[in-house]
C-alpha positions as CSV (number, residue, x, y, z in Angstrom):
1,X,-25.5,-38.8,-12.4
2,X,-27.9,-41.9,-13.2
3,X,-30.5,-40.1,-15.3
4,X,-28.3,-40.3,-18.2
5,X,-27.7,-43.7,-17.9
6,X,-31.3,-44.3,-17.1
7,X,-32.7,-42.0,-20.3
8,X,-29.7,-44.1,-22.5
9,X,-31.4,-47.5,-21.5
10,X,-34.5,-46.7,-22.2
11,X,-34.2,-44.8,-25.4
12,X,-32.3,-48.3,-26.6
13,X,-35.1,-50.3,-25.4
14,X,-37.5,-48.4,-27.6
15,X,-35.3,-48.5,-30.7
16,X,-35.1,-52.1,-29.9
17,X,-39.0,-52.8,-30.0
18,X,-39.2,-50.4,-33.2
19,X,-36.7,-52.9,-34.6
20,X,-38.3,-56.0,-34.0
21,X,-41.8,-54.7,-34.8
22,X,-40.2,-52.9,-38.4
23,X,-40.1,-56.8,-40.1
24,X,-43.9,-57.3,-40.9
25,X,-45.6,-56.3,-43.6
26,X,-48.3,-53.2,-44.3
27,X,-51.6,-53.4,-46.4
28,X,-52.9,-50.3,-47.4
29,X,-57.1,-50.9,-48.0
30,X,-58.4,-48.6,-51.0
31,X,-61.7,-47.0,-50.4
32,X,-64.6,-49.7,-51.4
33,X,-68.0,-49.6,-50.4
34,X,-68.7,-53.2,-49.6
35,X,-66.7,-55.4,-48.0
36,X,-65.3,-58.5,-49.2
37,X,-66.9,-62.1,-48.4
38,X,-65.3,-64.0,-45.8
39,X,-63.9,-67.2,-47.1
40,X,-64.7,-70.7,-45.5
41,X,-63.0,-71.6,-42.3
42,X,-62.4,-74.9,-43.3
43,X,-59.9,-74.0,-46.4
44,X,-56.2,-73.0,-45.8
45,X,-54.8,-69.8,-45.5
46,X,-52.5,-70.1,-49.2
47,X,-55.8,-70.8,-50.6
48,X,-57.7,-67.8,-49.4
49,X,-55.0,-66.1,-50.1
50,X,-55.4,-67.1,-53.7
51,X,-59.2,-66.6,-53.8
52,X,-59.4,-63.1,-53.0
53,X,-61.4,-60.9,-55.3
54,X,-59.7,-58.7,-57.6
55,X,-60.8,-55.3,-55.8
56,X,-57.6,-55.9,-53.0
57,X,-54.9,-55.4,-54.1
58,X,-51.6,-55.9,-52.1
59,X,-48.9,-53.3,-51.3
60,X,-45.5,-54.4,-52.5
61,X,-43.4,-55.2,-49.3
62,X,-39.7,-55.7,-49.0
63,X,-38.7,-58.7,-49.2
64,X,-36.2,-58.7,-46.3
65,X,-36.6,-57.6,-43.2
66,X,-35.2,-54.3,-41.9
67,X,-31.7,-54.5,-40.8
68,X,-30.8,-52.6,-37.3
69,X,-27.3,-51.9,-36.2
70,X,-27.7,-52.9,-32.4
71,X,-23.4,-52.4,-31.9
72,X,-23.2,-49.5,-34.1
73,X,-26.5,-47.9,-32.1
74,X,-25.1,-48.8,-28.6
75,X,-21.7,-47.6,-29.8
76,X,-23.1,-44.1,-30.3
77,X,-25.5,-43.7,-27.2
78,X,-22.8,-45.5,-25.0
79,X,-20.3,-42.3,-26.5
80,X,-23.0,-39.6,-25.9
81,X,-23.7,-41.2,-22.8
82,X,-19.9,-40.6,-22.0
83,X,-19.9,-36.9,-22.8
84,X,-22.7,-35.8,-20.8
85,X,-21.6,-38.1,-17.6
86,X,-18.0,-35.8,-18.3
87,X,-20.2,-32.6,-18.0
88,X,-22.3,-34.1,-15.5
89,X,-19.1,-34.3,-13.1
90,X,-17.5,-31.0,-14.6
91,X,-20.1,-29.3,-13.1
92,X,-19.9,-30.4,-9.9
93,X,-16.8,-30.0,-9.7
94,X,-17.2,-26.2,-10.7
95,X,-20.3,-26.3,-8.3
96,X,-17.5,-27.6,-5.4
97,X,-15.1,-24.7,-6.1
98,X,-17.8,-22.2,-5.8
99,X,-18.4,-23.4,-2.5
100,X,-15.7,-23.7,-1.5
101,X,-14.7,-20.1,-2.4
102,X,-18.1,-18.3,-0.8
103,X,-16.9,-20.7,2.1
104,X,-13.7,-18.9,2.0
105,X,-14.9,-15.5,1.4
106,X,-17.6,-15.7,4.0
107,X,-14.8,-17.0,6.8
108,X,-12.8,-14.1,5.8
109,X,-15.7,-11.7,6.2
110,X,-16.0,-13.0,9.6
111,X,-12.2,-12.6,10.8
112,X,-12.8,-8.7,9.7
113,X,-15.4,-8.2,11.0
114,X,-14.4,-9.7,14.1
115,X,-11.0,-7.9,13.6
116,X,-13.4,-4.3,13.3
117,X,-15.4,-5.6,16.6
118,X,-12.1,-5.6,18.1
119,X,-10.8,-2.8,16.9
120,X,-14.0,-1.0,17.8
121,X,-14.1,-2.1,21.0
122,X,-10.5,-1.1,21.6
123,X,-11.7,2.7,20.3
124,X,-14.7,3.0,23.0
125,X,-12.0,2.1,25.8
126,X,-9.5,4.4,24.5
127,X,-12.4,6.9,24.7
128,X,-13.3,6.1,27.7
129,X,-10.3,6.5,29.2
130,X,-9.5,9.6,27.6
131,X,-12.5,10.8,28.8
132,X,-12.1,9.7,32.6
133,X,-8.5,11.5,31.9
134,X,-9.9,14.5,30.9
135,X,-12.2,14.6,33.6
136,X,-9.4,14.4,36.2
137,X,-7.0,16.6,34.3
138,X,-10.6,18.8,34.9
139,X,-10.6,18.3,38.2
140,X,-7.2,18.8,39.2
141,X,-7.1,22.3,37.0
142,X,-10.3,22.8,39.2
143,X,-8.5,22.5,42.5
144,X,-5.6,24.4,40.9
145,X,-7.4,27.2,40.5
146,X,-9.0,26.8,43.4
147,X,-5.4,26.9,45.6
148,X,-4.0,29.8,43.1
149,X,-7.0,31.9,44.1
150,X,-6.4,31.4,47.8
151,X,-3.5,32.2,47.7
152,X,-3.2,35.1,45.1
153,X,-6.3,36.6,45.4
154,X,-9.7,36.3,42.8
155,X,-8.9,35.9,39.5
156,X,-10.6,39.3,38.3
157,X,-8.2,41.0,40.6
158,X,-5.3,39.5,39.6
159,X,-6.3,40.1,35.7
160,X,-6.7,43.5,36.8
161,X,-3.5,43.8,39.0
162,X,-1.8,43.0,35.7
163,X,-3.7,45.3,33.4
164,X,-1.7,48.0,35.7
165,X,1.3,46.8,35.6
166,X,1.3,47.0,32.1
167,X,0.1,50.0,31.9
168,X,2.4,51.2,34.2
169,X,5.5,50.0,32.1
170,X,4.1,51.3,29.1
171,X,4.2,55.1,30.7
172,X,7.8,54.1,32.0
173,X,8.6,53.3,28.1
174,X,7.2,56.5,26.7
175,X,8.8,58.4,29.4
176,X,12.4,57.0,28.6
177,X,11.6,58.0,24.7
178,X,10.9,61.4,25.4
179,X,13.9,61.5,27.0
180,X,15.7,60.6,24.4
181,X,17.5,63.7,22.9
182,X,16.5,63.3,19.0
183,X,20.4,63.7,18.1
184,X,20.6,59.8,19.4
185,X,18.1,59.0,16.3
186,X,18.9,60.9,13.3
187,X,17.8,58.4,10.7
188,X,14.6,57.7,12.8
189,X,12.9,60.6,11.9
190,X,11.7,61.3,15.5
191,X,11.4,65.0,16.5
192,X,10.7,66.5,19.4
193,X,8.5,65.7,22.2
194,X,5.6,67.7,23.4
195,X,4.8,66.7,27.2
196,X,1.7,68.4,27.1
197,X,0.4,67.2,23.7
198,X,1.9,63.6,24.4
199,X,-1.1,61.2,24.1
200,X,-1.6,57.3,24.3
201,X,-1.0,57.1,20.2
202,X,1.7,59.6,20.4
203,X,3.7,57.2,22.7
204,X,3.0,53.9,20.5
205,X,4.2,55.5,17.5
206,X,7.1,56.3,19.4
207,X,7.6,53.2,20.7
208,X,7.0,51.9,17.2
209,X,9.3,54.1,15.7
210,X,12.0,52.4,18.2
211,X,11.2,48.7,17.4
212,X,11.9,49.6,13.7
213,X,15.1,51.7,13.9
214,X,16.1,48.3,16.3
215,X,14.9,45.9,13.6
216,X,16.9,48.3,10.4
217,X,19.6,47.6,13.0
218,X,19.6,44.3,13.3
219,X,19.1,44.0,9.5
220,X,22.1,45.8,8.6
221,X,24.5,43.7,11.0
222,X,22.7,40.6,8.9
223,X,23.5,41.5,5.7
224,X,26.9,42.0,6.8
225,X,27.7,38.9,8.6
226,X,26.1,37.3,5.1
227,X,28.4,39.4,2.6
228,X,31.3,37.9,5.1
229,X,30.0,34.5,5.0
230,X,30.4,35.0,1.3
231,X,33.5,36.7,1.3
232,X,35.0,33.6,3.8
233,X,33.3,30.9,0.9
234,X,34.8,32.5,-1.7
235,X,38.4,32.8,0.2
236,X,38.4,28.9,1.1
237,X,37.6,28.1,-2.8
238,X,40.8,30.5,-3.9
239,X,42.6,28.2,-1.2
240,X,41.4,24.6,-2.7
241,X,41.5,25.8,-5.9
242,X,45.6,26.2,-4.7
243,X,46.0,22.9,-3.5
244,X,46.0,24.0,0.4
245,X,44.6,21.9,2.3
246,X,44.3,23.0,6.4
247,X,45.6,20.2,9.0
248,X,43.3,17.9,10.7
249,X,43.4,19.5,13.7
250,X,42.8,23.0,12.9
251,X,39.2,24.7,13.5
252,X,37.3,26.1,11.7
253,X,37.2,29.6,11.9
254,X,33.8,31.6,12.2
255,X,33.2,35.4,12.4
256,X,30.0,37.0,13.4
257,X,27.9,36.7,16.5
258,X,27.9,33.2,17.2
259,X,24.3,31.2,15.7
260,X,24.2,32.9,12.5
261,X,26.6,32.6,10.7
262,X,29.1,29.8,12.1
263,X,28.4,26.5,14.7
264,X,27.5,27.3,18.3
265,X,30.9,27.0,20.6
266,X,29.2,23.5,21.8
267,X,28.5,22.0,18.2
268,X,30.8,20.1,16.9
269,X,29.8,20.1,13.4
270,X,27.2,22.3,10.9
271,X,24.3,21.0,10.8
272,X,23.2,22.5,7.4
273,X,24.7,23.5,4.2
274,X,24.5,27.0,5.1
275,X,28.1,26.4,6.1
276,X,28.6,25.1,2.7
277,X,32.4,27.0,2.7
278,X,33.4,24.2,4.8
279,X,31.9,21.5,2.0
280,X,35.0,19.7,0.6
281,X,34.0,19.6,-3.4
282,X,30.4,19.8,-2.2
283,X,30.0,17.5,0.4
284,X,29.6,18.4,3.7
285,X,28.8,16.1,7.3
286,X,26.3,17.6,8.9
287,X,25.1,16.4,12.8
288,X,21.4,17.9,13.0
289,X,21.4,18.3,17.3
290,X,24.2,17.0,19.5
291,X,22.2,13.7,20.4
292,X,22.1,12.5,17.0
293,X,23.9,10.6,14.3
294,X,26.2,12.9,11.8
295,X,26.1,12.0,8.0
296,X,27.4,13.2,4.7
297,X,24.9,15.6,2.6
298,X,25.7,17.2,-1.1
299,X,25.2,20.8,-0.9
300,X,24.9,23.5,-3.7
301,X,26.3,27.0,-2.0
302,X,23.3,27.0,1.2
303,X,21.5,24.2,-1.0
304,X,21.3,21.0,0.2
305,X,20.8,18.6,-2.4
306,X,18.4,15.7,-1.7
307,X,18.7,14.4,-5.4
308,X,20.3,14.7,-8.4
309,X,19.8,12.2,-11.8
310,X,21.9,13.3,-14.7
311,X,22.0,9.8,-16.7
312,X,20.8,5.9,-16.4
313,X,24.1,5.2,-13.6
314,X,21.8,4.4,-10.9
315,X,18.5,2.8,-11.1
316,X,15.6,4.4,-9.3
317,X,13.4,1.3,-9.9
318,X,13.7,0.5,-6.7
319,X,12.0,-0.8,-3.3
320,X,11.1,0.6,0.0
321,X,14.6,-0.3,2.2
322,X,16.8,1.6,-0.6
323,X,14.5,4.7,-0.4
324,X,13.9,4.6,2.9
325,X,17.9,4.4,3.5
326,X,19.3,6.8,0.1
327,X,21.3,5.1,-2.4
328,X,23.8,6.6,-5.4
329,X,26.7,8.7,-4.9
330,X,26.4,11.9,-3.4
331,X,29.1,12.9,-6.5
332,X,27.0,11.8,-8.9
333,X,23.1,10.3,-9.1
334,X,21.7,9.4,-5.9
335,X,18.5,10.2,-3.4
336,X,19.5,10.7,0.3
337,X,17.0,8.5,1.6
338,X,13.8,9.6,3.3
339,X,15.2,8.8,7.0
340,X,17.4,11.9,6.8
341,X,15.1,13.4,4.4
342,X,12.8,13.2,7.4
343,X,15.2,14.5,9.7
344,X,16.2,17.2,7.6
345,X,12.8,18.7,7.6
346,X,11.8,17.8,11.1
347,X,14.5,19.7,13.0
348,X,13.7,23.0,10.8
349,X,10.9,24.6,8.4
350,X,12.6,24.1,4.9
351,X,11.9,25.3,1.4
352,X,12.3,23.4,-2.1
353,X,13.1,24.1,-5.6
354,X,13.5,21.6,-8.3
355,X,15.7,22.0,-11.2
356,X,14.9,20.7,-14.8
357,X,16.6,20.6,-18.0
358,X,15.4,18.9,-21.0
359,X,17.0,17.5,-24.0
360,X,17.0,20.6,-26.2
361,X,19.1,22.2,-23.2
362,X,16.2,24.3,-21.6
363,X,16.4,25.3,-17.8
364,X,13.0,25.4,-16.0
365,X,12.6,25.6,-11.8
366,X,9.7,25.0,-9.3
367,X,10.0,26.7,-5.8
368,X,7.9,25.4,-2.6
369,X,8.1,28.1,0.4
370,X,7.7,24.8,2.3
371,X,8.2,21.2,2.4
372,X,8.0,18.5,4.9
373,X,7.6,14.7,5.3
374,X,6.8,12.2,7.7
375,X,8.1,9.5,9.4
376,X,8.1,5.6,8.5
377,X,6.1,5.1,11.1
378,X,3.2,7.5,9.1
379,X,4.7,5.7,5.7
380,X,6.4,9.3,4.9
381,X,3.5,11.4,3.6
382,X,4.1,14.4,2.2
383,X,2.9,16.4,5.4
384,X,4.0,20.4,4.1
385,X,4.0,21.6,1.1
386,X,4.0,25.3,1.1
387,X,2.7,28.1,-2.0
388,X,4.2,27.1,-5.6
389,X,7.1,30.3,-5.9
390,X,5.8,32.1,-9.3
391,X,8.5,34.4,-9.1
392,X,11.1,32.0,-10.0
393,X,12.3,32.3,-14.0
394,X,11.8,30.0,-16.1
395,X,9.2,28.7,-14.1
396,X,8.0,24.9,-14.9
397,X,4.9,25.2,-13.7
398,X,3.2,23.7,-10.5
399,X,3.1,19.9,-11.0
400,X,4.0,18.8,-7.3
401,X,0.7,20.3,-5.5
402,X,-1.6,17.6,-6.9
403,X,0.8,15.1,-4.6
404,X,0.8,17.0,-1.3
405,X,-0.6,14.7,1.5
406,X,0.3,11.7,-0.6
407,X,2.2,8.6,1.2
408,X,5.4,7.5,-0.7
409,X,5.1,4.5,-2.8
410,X,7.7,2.2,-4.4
411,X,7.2,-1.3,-6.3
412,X,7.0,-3.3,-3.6
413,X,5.0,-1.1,-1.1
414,X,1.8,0.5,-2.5
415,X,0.4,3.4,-0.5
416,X,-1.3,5.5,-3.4
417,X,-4.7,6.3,-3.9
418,X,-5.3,4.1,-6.8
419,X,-7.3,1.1,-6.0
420,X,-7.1,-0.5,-9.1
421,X,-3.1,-0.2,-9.9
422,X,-0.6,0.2,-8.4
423,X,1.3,3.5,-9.5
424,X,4.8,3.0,-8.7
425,X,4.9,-0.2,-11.3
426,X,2.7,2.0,-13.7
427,X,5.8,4.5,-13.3
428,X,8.7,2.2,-13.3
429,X,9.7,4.2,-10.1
430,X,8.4,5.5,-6.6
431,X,7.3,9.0,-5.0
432,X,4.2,10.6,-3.8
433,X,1.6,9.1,-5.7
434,X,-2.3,10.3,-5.8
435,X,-3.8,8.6,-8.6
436,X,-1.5,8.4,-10.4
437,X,1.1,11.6,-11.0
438,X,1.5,14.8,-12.5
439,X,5.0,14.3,-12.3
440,X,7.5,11.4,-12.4
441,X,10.9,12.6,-11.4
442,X,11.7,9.3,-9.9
443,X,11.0,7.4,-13.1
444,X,13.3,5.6,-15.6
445,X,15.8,7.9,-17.0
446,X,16.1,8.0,-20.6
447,X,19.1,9.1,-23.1
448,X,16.8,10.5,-24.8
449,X,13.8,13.0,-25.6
450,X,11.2,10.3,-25.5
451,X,7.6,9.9,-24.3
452,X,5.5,8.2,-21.7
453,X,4.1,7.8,-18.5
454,X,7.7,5.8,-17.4
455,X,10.4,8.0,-18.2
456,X,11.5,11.3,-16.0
457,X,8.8,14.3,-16.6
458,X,7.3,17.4,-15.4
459,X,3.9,17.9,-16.7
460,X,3.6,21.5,-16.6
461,X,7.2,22.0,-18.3
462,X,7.5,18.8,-20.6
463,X,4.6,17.2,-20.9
464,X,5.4,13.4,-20.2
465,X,8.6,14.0,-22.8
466,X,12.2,12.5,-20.9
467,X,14.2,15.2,-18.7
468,X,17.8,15.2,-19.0
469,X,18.7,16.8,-15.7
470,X,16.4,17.0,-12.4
471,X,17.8,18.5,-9.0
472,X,15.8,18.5,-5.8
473,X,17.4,21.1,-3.5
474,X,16.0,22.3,0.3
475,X,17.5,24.5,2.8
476,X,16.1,25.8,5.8
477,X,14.0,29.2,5.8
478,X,14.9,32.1,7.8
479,X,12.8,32.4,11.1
480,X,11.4,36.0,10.6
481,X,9.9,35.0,7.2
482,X,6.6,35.2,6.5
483,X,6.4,31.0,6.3
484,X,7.8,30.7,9.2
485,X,5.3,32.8,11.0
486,X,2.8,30.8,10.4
């Protein structure tokens, strides 16, 4: 911080000395080849002076001395001098906030890596005692088989005990089929039985033959429970659309086999919209196992509609406690709110279709054969999503797949995979974000056909043009389906 000072002072000192020294005067000697007598010591300098010979010859000096500006000179170094001490102490201080900021960063370096050291350490002894549990959970199964073998015999045996048995039931099986007159099967197709012919494939096929007249059987009481679940909707519309209303207190009344078609005797209400003829203009309360908390749902015939935006009544700009909750009216625009969304697709394998319409009035869907979330615990991820339904016409197009295993994101939670944004604020909205979306359905609704990356689109349908109408819809999927085998 001195130098300055120190560099001022002595650049002043020099001009000082230049200063004093600038007053004398300056002879210039021509070029002569012998030098001039020297005059007598005893005469006076005005008189030598006067005697010179005419070969010198006198360079014509000012006759003032040079004028320096010692205020106007210390004025300007004393301002210069100024400026750089400012820099000078800028620079420090930027020098001071760099410290202190690596000081910072490298402190909070230390707390994670501590923080991983601990975490770390917490790992190996979860290990470890997962692995001292599995070796007792060994152990024990050891000695378990150990007892069982006393006491039932070798293993091999017993594996071979039961080989008969089976084997033994299956000739009891075949045996009861031939018996079977074929009058007792007349759509099966199953003639007559050959004893001595009768051989191991013969009796599968038969028994084959069996299971599948059993399954048509079964199909056929289905499909007429269903046309009577349809034929009971369409009687308790006729009755609304009258103005009859039952009483309070009066049951429901269910026909069928009990578990298909109608509540168990035990249940107290539906617990999906597959008993959407008890729906009172569309909403139904639903109680998903005894043990749990009822609420309202909006169903579309066996639909249940999870959410519906048809203008710009209900802002979806949102944060986490609204979605996580559901907000709107189940009438009109809403979302049911991923707690029950969660519980929804928890207590049963479910399938989704979205509806679209845009401004110019075309329809478009998108079918999932399954769909699931988590819980809030897991920051609901989108855990299932099953094969994009082709089959479904119009189709929009599959712009939902890109999002499965995603985490749901609103404006003031970011769980996408976008480390440089956060998507949900990009979107003016929230949902399943990867990085970013392929679809915004829970954007800003328009009232009108316009573009960009914040309004309500599909991209396989509309491009990132405005929707007019979007319906999510799930309901649960049958359990001999092929989706719900596996």
């Amino acid at each position: 911080m001195m130098r300055p000072q120190l560099a001022a002072m002595a650049i002043v000192m020099v001009l000082a000395a230049i200063c004093g020294f600038g007053t004398g005067s300056v002879l210039e000697v021509p070029g002569v080849t012998q030098a001039p007598p020297l005059p007598p010591r005893n005469l006076r300098s005005n008189q030598t002076r006067s005697r010179m010979p005419n070969n010198f010859r006198s360079i014509a000096t000012p006759t003032s001395a040079p004028r320096c500006d010692y205020k106007e000179m210390m004025t300007n170094l004393h301002d210069r001098v100024g400026i750089l001490v400012t820099l000078d102490e800028d620079q420090r201080h930027r020098l001071e906030v760099i410290d202190k900021k690596l000081d910072q960063l490298v402190e909070s370096s230390s707390a994670r890596m501590e923080s991983m050291k601990a975490q770390q350490l917490d790992f190996l002894q979860r290990l470890d005692s997962f692995e001292h549990i599995h070796r007792l959970s060994r152990n024990t199964l050891d000695e378990l088989k150990g007892e069982t073998d006393q006491v039932f015999g070798p293993r091999n045996v017993r594996e071979l005990k039961h080989k008969l048995r089976n084997r033994k039931k299956m000739k009891d099986i075949s045996r009861t089929v031939r018996d079977v007159s074929q009058e007792h099967y007349p759509s099966s197709g199953v003639g007559t039985f050959n004893e001595s012919n009768l051989n191991l494939s013969s009796r599968l096929d038969a028994l084959a033959t069996l299971l599948a007249s059993t399954a048509l059987s079964v199909r056929s009481v289905q499909v007429e429970v269903a046309n009577l679940s349809r034929a009971i909707r369409r009687q308790s519309r006729l009755i609304q659309g009258k103005g009859l209303r039952s009483t309070p207190s009066q049951q429901p009344i269910f026909y069928g086999p009990t578990g298909l078609n109608g509540p168990t005797a035990t249940r107290q209400l539906p617990n999906s919209c597959s008993y959407s003829f008890l729906a009172n203009h569309g909403i139904l309360k639903v109680q998903l196992t005894p043990e749990s908390e009822s609420f309202y749902v909006s169903c579309d015939e066996d639909w249940t509609v999870i959410l519906r935006r048809t203008s710009d009544d209900v802002n979806f700009e949102r944060g986490w406690l609204d979605y996580r909750d559901g907000f709107g009216n189940l009438a009109g625009d809403f979302f049911i709110g991923l707690n029950k969304l969660h519980a929804l697709t928890s207590s049963a394998l479910h399938e989704l279709r979205i509806v679209m319409e845009d401004f110019s009035g075309n329809v478009a869907y998108a079918g999932y054969s399954l769909f699931a979330i988590g819980s809030e615990k897991e920051l609901y991820p989108l855990v299932l999503l099953g094969k994009f339904q082709d089959n479904l016409t119009p189709s929009a197009g599959d712009s939902l797949s890109y999002h499965a295993g995603a985490k749901f994101s609103t404006v003031d939670q970011d769980n996408d995979n976008c480390l440089e944004c956060n998507c949900a604020l990009r979107h003016k909205g929230a949902g399943w974000f990867n990085n970013c979306a392929k679809s915004n359905l829970f954007g800003e609704y328009t009232t009108q056909n316009q573009a960009g990356e914040t309004g309500v689109w599909w991209d396989t349908f509309s491009g990132q043009n405005s929707l007019k109408r979007v319906r999510w819809m799930i309901r649960p999927i049958s359990e001999g389906s092929d989706d719900a085998r596996r």
